[in-house]
N, C-alpha and C positions, 0 to 999 in steps of 0.2 A: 451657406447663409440661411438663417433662419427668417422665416415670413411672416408677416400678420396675414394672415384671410383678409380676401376683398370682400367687401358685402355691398358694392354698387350703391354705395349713401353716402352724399356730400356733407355729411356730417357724422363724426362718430363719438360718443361723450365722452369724458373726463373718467367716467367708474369706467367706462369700455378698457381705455386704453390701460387701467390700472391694474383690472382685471387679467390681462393680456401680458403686462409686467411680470404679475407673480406668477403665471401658466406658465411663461418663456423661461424662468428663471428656475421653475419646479423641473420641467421639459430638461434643461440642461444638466442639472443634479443626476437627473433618475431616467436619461437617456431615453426620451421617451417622442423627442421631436423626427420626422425625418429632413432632407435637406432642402426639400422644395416648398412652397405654400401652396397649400389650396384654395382653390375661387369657390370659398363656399356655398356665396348666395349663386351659383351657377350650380355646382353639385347637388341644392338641395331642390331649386325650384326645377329642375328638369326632371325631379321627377312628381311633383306633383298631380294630382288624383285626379281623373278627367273621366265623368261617366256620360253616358248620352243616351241613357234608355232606363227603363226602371228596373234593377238585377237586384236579386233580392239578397246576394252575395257580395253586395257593392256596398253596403249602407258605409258611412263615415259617421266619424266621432269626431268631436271635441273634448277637451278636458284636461286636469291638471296633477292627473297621479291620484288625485284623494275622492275626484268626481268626474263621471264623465258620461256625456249625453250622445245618444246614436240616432244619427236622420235618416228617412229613406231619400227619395229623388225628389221629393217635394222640398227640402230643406228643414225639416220640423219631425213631427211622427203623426205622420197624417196617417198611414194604412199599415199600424202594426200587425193585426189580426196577415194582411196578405206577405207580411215580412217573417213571420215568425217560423217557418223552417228554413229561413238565410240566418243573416247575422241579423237576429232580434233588433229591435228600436229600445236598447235600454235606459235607462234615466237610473244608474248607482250609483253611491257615496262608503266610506268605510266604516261612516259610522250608521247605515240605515240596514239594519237588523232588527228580525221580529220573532218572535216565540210564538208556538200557541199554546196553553195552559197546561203545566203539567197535573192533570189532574188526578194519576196513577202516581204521585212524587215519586217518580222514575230516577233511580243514580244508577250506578255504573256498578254498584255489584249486583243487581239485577240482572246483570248479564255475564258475569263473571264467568270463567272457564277456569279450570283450573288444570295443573301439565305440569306433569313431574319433567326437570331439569335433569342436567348430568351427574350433578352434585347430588341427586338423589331428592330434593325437596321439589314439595309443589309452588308453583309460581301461575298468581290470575292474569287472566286475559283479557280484555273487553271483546266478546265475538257475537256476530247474530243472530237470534234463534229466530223459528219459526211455527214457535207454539205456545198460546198460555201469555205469561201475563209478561215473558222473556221475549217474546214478539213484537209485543206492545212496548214492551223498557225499547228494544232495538228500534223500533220505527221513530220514539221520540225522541229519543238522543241523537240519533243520526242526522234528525231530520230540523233537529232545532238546536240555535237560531240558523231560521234561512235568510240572505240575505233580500232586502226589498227593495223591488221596483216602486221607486218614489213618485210616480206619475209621468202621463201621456202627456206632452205640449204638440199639439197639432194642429193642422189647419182643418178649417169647415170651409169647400169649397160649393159654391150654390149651383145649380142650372138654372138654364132661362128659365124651364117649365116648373124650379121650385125644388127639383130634388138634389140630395147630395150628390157628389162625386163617386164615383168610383174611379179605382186605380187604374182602370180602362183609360179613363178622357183626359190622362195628364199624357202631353205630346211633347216633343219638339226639345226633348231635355237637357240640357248642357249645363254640368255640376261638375265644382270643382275644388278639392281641399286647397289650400294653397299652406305648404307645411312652412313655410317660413314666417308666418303673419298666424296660422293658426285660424284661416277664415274660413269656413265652409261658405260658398256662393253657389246657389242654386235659381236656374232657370228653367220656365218649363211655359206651356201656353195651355188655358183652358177654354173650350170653347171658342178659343181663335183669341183670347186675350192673355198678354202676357202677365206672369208673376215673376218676381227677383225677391228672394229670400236669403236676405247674408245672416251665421248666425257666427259665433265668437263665445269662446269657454272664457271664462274669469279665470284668474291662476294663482289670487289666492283665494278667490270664494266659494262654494260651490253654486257656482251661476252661472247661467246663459243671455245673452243679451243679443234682440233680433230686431233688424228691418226690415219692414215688407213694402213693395213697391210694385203698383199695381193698381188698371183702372177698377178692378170688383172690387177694390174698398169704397168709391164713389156712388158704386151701382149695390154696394149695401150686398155683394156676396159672397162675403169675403170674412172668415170670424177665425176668431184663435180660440181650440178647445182646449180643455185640461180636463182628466180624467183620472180618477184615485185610487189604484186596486186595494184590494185586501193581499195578504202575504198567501206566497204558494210553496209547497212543502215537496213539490215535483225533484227531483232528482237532477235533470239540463232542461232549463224550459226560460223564457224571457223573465220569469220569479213575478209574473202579477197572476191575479184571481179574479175576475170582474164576476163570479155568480154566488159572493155572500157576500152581498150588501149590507144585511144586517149587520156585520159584525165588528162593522167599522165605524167610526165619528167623521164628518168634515164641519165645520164650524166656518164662518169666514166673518171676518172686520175689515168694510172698506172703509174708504178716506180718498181724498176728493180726485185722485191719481193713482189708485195701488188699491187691492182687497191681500188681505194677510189670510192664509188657509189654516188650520189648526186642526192636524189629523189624528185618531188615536185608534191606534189596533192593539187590542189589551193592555199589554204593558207598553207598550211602544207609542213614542208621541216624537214628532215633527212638523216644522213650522215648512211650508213655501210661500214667499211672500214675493207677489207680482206687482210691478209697478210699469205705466207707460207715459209717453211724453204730450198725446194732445188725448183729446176727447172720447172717450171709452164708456161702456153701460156692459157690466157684467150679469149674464142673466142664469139662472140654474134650473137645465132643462131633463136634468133625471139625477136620480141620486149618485151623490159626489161625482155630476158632471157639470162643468161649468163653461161657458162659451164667455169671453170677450169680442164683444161690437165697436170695431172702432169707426167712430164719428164719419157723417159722410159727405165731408168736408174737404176731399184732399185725395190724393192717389200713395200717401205714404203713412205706416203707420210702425212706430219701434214699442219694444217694451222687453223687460226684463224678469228673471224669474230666477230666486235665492233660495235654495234648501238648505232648510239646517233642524239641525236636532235640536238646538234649541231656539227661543223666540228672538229674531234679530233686535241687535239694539240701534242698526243700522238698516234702511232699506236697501233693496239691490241698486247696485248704481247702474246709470244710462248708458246706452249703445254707444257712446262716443269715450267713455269712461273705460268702459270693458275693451272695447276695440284698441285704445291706444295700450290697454293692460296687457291685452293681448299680443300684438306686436311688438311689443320690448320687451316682453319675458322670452318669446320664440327668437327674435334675432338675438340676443343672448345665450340662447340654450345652444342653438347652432354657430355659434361665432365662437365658442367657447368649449370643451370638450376634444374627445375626438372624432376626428374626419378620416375618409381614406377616399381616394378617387382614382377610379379603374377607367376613365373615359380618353386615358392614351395607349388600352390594353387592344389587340387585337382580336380575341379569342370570341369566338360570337358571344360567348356566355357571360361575359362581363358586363354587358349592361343590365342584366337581368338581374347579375352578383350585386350589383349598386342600384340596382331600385330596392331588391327586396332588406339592404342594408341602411339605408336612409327609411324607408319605409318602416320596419322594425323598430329602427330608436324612434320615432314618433310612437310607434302605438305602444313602445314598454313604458314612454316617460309618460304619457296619458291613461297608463291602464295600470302599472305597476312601480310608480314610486311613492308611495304612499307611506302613511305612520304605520300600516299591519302589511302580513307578507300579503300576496294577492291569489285572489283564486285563479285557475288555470286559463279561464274564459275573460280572467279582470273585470274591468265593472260598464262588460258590454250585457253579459246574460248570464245565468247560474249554472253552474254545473256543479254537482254533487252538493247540491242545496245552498250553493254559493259559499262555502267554507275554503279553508284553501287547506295545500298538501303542504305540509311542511319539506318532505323531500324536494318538491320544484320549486321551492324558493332559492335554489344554489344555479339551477338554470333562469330565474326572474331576476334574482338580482346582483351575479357576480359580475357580468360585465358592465353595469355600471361604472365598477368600477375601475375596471380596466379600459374602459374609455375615458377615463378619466373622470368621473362622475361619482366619485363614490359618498357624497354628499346624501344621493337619490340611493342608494342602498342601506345607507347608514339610518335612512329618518325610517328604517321597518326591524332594527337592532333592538331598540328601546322597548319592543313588545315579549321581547324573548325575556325582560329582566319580570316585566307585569304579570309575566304566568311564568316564572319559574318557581312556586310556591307549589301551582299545580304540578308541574313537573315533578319539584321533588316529590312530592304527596306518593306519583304511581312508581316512582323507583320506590318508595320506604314501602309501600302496597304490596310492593311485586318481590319486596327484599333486597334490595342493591341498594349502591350508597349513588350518591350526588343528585342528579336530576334523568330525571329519560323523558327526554321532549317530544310532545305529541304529533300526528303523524295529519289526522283530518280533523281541524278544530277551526273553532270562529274565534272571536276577538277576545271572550272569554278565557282561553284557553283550553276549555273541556273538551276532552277529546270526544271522537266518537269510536263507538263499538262495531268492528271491522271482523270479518276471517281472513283478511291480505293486511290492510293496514295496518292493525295491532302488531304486525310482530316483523314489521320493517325495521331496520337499526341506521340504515345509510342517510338519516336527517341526522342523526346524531352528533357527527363531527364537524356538521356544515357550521355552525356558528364559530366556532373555532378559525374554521376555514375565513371567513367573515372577518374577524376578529386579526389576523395573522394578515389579513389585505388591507386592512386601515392602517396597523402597525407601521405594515412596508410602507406608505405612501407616508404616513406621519407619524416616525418612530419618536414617539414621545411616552414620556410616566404617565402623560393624562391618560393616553390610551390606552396603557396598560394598566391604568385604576380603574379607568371604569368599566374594562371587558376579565378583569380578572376572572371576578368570581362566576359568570358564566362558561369563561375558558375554564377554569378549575374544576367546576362542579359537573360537567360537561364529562371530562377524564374520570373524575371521581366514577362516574357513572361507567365508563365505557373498562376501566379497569375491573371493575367489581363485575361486569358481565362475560368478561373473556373467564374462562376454566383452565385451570391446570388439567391435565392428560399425564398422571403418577406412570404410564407406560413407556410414554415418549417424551417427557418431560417439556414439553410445549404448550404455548396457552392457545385454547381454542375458541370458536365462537361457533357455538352449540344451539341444536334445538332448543326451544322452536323459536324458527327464524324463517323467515321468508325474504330473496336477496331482490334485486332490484331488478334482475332477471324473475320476475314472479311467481311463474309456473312453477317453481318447485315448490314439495311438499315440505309443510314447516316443522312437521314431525322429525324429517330428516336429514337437512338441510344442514351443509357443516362447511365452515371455512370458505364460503362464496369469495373469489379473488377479489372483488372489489373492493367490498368491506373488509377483508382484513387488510391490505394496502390502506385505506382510508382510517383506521385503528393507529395501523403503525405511523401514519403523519398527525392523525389528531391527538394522539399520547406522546411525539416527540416537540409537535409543536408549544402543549401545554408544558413539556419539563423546560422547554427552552425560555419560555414565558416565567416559570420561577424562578431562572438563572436573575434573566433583567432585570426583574422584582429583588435580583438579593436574597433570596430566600435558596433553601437548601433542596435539593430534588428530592422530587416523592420516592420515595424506594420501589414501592411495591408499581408506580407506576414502570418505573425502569425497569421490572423485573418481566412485568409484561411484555414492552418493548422488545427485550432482549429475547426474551424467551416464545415470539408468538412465532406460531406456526408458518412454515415457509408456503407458499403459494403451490397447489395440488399440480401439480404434472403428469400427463400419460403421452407416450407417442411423440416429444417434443413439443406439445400443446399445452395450453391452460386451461387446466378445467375449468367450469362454472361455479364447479361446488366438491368437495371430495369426496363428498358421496354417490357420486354421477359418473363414474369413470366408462362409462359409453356415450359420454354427450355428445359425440363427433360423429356416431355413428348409427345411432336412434333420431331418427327425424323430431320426434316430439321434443326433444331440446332445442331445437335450431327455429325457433319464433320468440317473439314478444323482443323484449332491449338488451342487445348485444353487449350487456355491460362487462363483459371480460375485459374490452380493449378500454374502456373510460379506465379502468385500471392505471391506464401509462397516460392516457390523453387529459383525462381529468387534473391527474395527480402527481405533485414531483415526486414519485416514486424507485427511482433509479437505485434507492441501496436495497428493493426486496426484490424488485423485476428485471428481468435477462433478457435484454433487448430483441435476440432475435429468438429468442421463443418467444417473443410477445409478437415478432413482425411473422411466423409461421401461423401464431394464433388469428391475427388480422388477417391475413391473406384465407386462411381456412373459411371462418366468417364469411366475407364479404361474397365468396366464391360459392357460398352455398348455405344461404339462409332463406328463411321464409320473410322476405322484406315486405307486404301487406300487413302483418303483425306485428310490426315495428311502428313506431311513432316517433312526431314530426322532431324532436330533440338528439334522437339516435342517429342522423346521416349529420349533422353536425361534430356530435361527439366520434363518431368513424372518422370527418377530417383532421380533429384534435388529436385522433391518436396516428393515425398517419404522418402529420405534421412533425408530432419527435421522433417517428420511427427513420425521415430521413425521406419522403417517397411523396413530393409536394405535390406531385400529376394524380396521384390517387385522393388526394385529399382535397382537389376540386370536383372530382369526379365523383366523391361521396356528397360531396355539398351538392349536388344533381346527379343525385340516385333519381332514376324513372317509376316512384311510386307516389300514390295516393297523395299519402301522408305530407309526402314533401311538396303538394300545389302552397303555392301563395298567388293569394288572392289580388284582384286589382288596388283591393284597399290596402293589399299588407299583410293579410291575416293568414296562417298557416292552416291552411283546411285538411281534416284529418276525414271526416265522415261526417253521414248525414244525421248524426246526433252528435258531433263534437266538430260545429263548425269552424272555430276557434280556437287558435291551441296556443296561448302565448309563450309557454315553453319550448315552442320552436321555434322562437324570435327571440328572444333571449341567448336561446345557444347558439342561433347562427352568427348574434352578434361576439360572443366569445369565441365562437371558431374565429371568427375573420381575424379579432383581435391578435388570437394565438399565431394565426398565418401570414400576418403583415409582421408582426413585434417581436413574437420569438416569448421562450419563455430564460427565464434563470438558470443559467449556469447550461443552457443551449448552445448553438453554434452560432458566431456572434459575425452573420452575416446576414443582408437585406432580406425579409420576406420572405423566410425559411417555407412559406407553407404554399408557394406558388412557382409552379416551374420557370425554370431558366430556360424559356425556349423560343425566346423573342414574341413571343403572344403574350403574354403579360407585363404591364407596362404601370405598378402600383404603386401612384403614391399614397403615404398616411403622414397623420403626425397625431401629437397629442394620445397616444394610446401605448400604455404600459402594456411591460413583458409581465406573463402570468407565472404566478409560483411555479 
């Protein structure tokens, strides 16, 4: 029998239940239900966020994929300065990006490299130098645009004797996300008097909307600041400036409830415009610092805060506005999708599996379903100038759609058509035909100038892959018109970069390359097993796509296909690369991302890979790598390839590998190090492993939860979650 989810509400609407019609009825087509229901509004609130002290590793967010605001334990960003080597207090959106002036009009052959190929010709590179006026091209391409931290909303807490707070005197704290409603609730006592700070994301504005409740608003010590950086060009840092004041505008227009901010950093301008519901005196006590006083009248005070890049035509709506917005987008997102419930498994580790898997889809749908792909950190804090990697957007946003969601994957598809112009530009640059999509770029598309990322190739077939997972879920001509020419041009691309080898009569993927395993050199680098498996699906999947079209196959595509190089073998192993034939036995290959085995776990690749060389190669791996040097996405992708290999005990056991990488944090967050506290690419992939380990993938073995042992300790149910390519 198939269930609806309970959600403990004596009412459920009319779009709910309709909603729930075409899931159930999608669910039965494409085998995607199991037989039980889940009590979701039980699965999800027990695990809700419960801090009780001030961890600078705990901050929580709110937000809605496009914007999203991070509190410490006060409920607001009262002490980012003592936050900022945890998870920062960020305030980003995707469209608040800022340059600073190119005044050296730096392009991209300013850093130009150039590297004879196999074919004999030279072909540019974007790489970085460190001298001359190629240092300077490198620092500003890199480094611009960075993404910006659009302002501090924090409290100004008073003492009796007149001075502020420090993050000493906040006591007594009890804060709590509640993921089903989307509330941050925050309590704390100052001085021996209580505060209650509820705050609530908007879900389609980029706004916050907050209550404070509390007798220091009567006692006058109690004020809401805001605070306006300048853009920072740091490399992982919260992405504000507060020590060039000069080089910024703040302008403000109040009105008789609300003052409108009007900010301008060079070329960059946005509006935030705050409005509150009783009696307010905003006053400006240092440059583009602003404090709101509310009236001292009452022990309660709300008000709301709307950024946008451009001037609203609407003011931000009110706490009771957002709040209900709030809570019917979230009991929708969770009522809806998929779910999976481990809380009849035995195995100690299961409840940890289901916190950090409910916890996971909250902070990807709040940090990574956006209109552009998402940077690594999402839009808690910047990393790598807040640009995002085109390679990790196959881990940010494929299980969207495998949990059923690919709505939230699809709305960051639309950006790949916006700069495929750039794209083609560096294939016709570099000499190859179609498009070769850039690797660390912002919204622009302009890539930047790399000595690893420039000559990565494994983002290459991901849109395809993208494109070939909407299909399956919605095989229609629409989808196939409007992903053509990116499926097409994509192939165009990846054909024209493989080589013939007149020796061996195979097509190769040749210097300079660097694979997804990074440490090798690009100089020498040939036939990484990943990438060519990922070659032969994204050139089978595009001829398949001109079959549906009607249209006749590409020849020289097929001939590639046919003809590419078989996967490097020594010793019954798989190489990393064929130029490497001691990688098993020189230590210096055995770190960084074990991506031989993504080979089978990633990828339906079963007509180029030999199952059990691939399950000799896993088992070599796992039994002897440097796992400190692996990152939080890799003990994921080890369960994925486990999972088809047939060996479901190993592939919980890599989902709690005992390293670094793989902490998650109370909030959710996958902590790598103490410069990459955040890694949402290992939330994303844990959610695709689980996917793969409850659902199975295509043309797998078509029984329950392939990816979890039969050994009476696991007890999973799921539903609503598609099988993977």
């Amino acid at each position: 029998m198939i269930g609806i989810p309970m959600t403990k509400k004596n009412h459920i609407s009319t779009s709910f239940f309709l909603t729930f019609a075409i899931i159930i009825l999608s669910g039965i087509s494409n085998n995607i239900w199991s037989q039980e229901s889940i009590d979701r509004f039980d699965l999800v609130n027990r695990h809700n966020v419960q801090i009780n002290e001030v961890d600078t590793m705990a901050s929580l967010s709110v937000g809605n994929g496009s914007f999203a605001y991070t509190v410490d334990a006060t409920g607001l960003q009262t002490f980012p300065e003592h936050y900022e080597k945890g998870i920062s207090l960020g305030t980003q959106s995707e469209w608040g990006w800022h340059s600073f002036p190119n005044t050296g009009n730096y392009t991209i052959e300013d850093v130009a490299e150039r590297f004879t190929i196999a074919s004999g010709r030279e072909v540019p590179y974007a790489t970085q130098h460190d001298s001359g006026r190629q240092a300077s091209a490198t620092h500003w391409l890199r480094t611009n645009p960075h993404r910006l931290h659009l302002g501090i909303v924090g409290l100004v807490l008073v003492k009796g004797n007149g001075e502020e707070a420090s993050v000493e005197d906040i006591k007594n704290v009890d804060q709590e996300l509640n993921l089903w409603t989307g509330e941050i609730d925050s309590r704390f006592t100052f001085e021996g008097e209580p505060v209650h700070v509820a705050v609530f994301g908007h879900q389609s504005r980029d706004q916050i909307s907050v209550r404070i409740e509390s007798p220091l608003i009567s006692q006058e010590r109690l004020r809401v600041k805001m605070r306006f950086p300048y853009g920072n060009d740091c490399h992982v840092c919260p992405g504000y400036d507060w020590n060039s004041p000069k080089k910024h505008t703040t302008t403000t227009s109040e009105s008789e409830n609300g003052v409108l901010f009007q900010r301008t950093l060079d070329k960059t301008e946005y509006f935030v415009d705050v409005n509150w519901e009783s009696s307010a005196q905003v006053t400006n006590p240092g440059k583009h610092h602003y404090q709101l006083t509310p009236a001292a009248d009452g022990d309660t005070f709300s008000f709301s805060v709307l950024f946008s890049n451009e001037k609203p035509e609407e003011p931000a709506t009110n706490f009771v506005s957002t709040k209900q917005n709030s809570i019917n987008h979230w009991e929708e997102f969770w009522s809806t999708g998929g779910a999976i419930d481990f809380s009849g498994s035995s195995d100690p580790r299961a409840h940890e599996l289901e916190r950090r898997v409910v916890l996971s889809q909250y902070l990807t749908k709040i940090q990574c379903a956006g209109d552009l792909p998402p940077q690594e950190t999402g839009l808690t804090m910047n990393s790598w100038y807040g640009k995002f990697h085109l390679e990790m957007h196959w881990w940010h946003g494929v299980h969207f759609a495998l949990w059923n969601r690919a709505d939230q994957l699809e709305k960051s598809l639309d950006w790949y058509s916006k700069v495929l112009p750039k794209a083609k530009k560096t294939a016709r640059w570099q000499g190859y035909g179609g498009v070769r999509w850039q690797k660390m770029t912002g919204p622009n598309g302009r890539k930047g100038p790399s000595d690893v990322g420039e000559f990565l190739v494994w983002q290459q077939p991901h849109i395809i892959y993208y494109a070939e997972e909407l299909y399956r879920q919605n095989p229609s001509k629409k989808i196939l018109e409007n992903y053509k020419e990116r499926v097409f041009e994509t192939a165009e691309f990846m054909a024209s970069f493989a080589t013939l080898d007149e020796s061996d009569g195979y097509y190769h993927l040749n210097p300079p390359l660097i694979p997804a395993q990074e440490l090798f050199e690009k100089e020498t680098t040939r036939d990484p097993p990943f990438e060519v498996a990922y070659w032969h699906y994204g050139l089978s999947v595009a001829q398949e796509w001109r079959k549906r079209l009607g249209l006749s196959i590409d020849k020289k595509w097929q001939q590639v296909i046919d003809k590419l190089a078989p996967l490097a073998v020594k010793n019954g192993l798989y190489l990393p690369d064929r130029n490497s034939p001691n990688a098993y036995t020189d230590d210096h290959y055995r770190h960084d991302h074990p991506i031989v085995v993504g080979t089978y776990g990633l990828l339906p690749s079963d007509a180029i890979v030999d199952k059990e060389v691939m399950k000799r190669t896993y088992n070599e791996i796992f039994n002897d790598w440097d796992w400190p040097s692996t990152w939080g996405w890799d003990y994921p992708m080890m369960a994925m390839a486990v999972t088809k290999l047939g060996m479901p005990e190993k592939a919980v056991d890599a989902l709690f590998m005992d390293v670094q990488k793989n902490t998650y944090l109370k909030n959710g967050h996958n902590y790598q190090d103490k410069r990459l506290r955040l890694y949402l690419p290992g939330n994303g992939a844990l959610l695709s492993a689980v996917a793969l380990m409850a659902a199975g993938w295509e043309n797998g073995p078509d029984i329950q939860t392939p990816g979890f042992p039969d050994n009476g300790k696991w007890n999973v149910k799921w539903e609503n979650i598609r099988k993977m390519q």
